[in-house]
C-alpha positions in Angstrom: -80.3 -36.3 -47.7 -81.1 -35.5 -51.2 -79.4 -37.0 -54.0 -75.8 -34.4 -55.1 -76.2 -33.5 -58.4 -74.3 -36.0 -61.2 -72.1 -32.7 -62.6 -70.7 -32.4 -58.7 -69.9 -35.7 -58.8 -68.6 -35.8 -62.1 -66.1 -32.9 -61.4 -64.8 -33.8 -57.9 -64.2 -37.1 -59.7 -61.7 -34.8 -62.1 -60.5 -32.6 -59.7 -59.2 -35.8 -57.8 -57.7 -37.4 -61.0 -56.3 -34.0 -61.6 -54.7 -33.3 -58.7 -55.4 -29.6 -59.8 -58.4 -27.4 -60.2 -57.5 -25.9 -63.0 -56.6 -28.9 -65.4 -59.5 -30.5 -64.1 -61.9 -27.2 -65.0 -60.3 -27.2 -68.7 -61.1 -30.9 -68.9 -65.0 -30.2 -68.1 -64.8 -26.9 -70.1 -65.4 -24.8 -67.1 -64.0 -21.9 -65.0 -62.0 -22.7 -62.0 -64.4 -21.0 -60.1 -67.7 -23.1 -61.4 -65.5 -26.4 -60.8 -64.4 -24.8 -57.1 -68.0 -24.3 -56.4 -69.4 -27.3 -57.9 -67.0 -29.2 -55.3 -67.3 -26.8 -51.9 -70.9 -27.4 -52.7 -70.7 -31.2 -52.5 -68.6 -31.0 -49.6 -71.3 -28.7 -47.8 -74.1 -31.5 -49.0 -72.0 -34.2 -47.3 -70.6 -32.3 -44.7 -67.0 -33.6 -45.2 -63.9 -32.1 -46.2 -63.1 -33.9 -49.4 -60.0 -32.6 -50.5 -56.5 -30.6 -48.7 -56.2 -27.6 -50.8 -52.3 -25.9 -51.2 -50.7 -23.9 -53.6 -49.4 -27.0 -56.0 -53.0 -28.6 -56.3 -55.9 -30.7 -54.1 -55.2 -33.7 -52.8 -57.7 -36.0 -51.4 -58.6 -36.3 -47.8 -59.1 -40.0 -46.8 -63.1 -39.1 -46.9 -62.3 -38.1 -50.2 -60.6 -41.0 -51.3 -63.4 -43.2 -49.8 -65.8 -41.2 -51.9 -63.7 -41.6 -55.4 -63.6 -45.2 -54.7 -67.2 -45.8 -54.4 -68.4 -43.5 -57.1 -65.2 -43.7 -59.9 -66.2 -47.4 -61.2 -70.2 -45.9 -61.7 -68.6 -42.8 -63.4 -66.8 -44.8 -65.6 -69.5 -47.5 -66.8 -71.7 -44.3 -67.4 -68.9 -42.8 -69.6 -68.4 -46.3 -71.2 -72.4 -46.7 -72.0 -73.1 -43.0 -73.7 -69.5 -42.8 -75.9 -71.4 -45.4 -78.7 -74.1 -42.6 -78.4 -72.0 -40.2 -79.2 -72.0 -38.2 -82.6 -71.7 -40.3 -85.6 -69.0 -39.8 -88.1 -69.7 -40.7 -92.0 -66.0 -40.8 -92.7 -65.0 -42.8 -90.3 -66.6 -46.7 -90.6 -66.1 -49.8 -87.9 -66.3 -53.4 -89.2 -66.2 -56.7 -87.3 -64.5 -59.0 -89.5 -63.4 -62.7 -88.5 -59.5 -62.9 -88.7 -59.6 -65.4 -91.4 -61.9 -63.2 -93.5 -59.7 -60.5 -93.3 -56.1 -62.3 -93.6 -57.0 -64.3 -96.4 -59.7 -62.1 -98.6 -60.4 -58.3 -96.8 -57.4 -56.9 -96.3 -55.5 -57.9 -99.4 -57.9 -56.3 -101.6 -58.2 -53.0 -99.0 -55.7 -50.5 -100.3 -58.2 -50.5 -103.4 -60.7 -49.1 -101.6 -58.6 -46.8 -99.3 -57.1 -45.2 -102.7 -60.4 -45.1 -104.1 -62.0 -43.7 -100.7 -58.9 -41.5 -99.3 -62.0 -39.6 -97.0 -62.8 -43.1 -94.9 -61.4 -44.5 -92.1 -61.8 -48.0 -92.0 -61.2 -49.6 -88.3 -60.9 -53.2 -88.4 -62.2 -55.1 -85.4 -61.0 -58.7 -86.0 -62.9 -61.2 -83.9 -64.4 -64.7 -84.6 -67.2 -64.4 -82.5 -70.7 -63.1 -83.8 -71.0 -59.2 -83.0 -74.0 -57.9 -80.6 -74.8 -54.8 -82.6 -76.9 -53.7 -79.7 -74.2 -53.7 -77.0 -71.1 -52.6 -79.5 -72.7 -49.5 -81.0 -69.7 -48.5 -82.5 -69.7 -51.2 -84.7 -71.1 -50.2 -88.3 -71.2 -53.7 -90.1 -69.8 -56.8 -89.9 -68.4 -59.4 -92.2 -69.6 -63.1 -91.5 -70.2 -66.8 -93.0 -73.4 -68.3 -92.2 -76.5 -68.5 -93.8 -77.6 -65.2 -93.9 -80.5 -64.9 -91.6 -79.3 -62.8 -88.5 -82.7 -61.4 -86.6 -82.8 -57.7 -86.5 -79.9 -57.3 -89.6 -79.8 -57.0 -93.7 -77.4 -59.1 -94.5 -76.0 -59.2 -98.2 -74.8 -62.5 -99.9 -71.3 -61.8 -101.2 -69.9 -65.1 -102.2 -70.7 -69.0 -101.5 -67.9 -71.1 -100.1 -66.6 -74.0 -101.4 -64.7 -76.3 -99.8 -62.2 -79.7 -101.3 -59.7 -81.8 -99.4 -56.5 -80.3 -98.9 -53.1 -81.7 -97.5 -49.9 -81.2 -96.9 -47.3 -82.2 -99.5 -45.3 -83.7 -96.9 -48.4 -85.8 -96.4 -48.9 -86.5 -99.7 -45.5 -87.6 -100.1 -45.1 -89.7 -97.5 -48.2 -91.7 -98.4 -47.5 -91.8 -101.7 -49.0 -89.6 -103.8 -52.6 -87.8 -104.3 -55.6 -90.7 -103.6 -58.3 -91.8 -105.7 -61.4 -90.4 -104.5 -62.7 -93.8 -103.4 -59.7 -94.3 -101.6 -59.8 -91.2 -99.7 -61.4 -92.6 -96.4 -58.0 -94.7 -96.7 -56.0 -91.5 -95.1 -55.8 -89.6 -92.0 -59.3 -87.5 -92.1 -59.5 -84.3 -90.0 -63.3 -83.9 -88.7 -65.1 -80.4 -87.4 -67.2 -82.7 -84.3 -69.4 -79.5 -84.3 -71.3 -80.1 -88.0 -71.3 -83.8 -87.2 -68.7 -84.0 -90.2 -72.2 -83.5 -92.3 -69.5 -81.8 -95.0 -67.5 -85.3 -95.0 -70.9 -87.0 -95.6 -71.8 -85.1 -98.3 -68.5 -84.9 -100.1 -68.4 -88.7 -99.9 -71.8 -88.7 -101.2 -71.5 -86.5 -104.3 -67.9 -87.7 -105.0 -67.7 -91.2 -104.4 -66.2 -93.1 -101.8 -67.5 -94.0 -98.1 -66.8 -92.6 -94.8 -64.4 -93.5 -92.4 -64.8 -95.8 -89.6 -63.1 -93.0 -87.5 -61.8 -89.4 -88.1 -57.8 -89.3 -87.2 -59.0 -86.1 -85.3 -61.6 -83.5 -84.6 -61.4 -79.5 -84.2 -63.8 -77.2 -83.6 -61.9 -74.3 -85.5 -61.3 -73.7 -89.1 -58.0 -72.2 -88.4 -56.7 -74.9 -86.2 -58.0 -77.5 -88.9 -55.7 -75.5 -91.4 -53.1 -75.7 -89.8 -53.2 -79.5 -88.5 -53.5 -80.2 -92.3 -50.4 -78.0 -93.6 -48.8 -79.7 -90.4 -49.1 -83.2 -91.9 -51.5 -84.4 -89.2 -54.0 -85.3 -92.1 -56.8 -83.9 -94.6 -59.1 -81.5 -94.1 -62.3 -80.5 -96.0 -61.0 -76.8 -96.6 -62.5 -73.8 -97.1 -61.4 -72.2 -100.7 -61.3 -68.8 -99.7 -59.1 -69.7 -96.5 -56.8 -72.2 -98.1 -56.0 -70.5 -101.0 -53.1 -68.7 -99.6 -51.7 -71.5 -98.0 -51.9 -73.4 -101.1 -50.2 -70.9 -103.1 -47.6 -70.6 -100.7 -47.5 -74.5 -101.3 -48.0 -75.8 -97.3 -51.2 -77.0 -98.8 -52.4 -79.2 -102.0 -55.4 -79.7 -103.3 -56.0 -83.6 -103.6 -58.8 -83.0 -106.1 -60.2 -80.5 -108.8 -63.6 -81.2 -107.5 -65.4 -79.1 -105.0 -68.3 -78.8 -102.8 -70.6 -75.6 -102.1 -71.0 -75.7 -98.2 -74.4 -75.0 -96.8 -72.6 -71.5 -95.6 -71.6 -68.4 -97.9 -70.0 -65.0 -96.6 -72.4 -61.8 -96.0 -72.4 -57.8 -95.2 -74.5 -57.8 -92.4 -75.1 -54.3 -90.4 -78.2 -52.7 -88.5 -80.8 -50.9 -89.9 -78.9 -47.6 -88.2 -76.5 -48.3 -90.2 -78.5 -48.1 -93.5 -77.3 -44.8 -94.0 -73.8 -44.5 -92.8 -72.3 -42.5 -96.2 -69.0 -44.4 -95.5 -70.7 -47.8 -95.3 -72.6 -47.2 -98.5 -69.7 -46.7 -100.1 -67.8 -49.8 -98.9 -70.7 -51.5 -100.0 -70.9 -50.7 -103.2 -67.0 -51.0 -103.2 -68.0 -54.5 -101.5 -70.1 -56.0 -103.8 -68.2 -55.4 -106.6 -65.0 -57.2 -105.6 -67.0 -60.3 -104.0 -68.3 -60.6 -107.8 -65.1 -60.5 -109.5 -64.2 -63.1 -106.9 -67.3 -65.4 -107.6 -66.8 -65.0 -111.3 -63.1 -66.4 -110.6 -64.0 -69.3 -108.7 -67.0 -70.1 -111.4 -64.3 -69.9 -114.0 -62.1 -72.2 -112.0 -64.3 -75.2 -111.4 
């Protein structure tokens, strides 16, 4: 039998969600009577009655509902492949951000843009895991920390991160008072197993002190590591940029006015089909200006 044609298929498939011919025809942006045809015609290919036809609608004949069940999932994932294809709109721009990139830095600074922007829609996508540009085509750019080599992307250096130990003042308290630097390894340390606490190492290395025999705990999340250290658990190397609001909201202190530039730094990263998405140049530009201010802040800081 040859092979029924995919716009048959495609409007029996909306003629049974319908339940009537004639939403199902407005749907496809046809006349009843191209839909009506289109379906008797796949009923003559198959030689099965596919739906009971009345004066309130169609309703599916149990070779018709075999039929949508063996073809509706296929329908779908072909619907679900070509929407990214889709027509692209310049006002309208998709980021992947992680949520600790947007919470503590993106989104406070946002409404700037917006008001300076009213024409662009910015849809946030907050996840922490690294975006596959190729299979989430929707997706215009993407905020990450790394070290700004992502095959197949520009990426644009916005900022370096920084990170000191941080802990809570309950903690602090309770031990009594903020450590000397060569006593540090003294205290509950929180370690990230996944780096091989090379961070510790090097802070201990540039600032004095040794490393501890044992780490009171490891994570292998920033964001839990924040939070075991605002929770008293212990201290954490902290990223600047993320524990600045918790330190201004005082669940965190800093135990020393020194820093360390991390290996890492934060980046625009999109692909090259994104090069000239008008919305995305615009953010961009809008980007890059902020991300400097904030640099210059931290510069004047240390």
């Amino acid at each position: 039998m040859a092979r029924p044609p995919l716009h048959a298929l495609l409007g029996f498939a909306a003629a049974a969600r319908a339940g009537n011919l004639t939403r199902a025809a407005e749907s496809m942006h046809l006349t009843v009577s191209a839909l009506s045809h289109q379906v008797r015609g796949l009923e003559e290919r198959l030689g099965r009655r596919l739906f009971e036809r009345s004066s309130r609608g169609v309703k599916l004949t149990a070779d018709g509902q075999h039929l949508m069940s063996r073809v509706a999932p296929h329908l779908d994932a072909l619907e679900q492949a070509l929407r990214p294809y889709g027509p692209r709109h310049d006002d309208v721009l998709t980021l992947s951000v992680t949520p600790s990139m947007a919470s503590a830095w993106l989104v406070p600074r946002l409404g700037g843009f917006l008001a300076a922007h009213p024409q662009v829609q910015i849809n946030l996508q907050s996840t922490a895991t690294a975006i596959d540009f190729e299979r989430e085509r929707e997706v215009d750019a993407a905020l990450r920390i790394g070290r700004g080599h992502w095959p197949g992307l520009a990426s644009e250096h916005l900022f370096d991160e920084w990170v000191a130990p941080v802990a809570s003042p309950e903690l602090v308290a309770r031990l009594g008072g903020p450590p000397k630097m060569a006593e540090l390894h003294t205290w509950p340390l929180l370690g990230e197993p996944d780096d091989g606490n090379e961070q510790w190492l090097a802070w201990f290395a540039a600032h004095g002190g040794e490393p501890p025999a044992r780490y009171a705990a490891n994570f292998d999340d920033t964001e839990a590591l924040l939070r075991a250290a605002a929770s008293g658990v212990g201290v954490t190397l902290g990223r600047l940029t993320r524990a600045r609001l918790l330190i201004e909201s005082g669940q965190l202190v800093r135990l020393s006015e020194a820093r360390l530039r991390t290996h890492y730094a934060h980046y625009l990263a999109y692909p090259q089909r994104s090069a000239d998405h008008a919305g995305l140049q615009a953010f961009r530009d809008w980007l890059l200006a902020e991300a400097q201010a904030y640099a210059a802040t931290l510069e004047a800081n240390a």
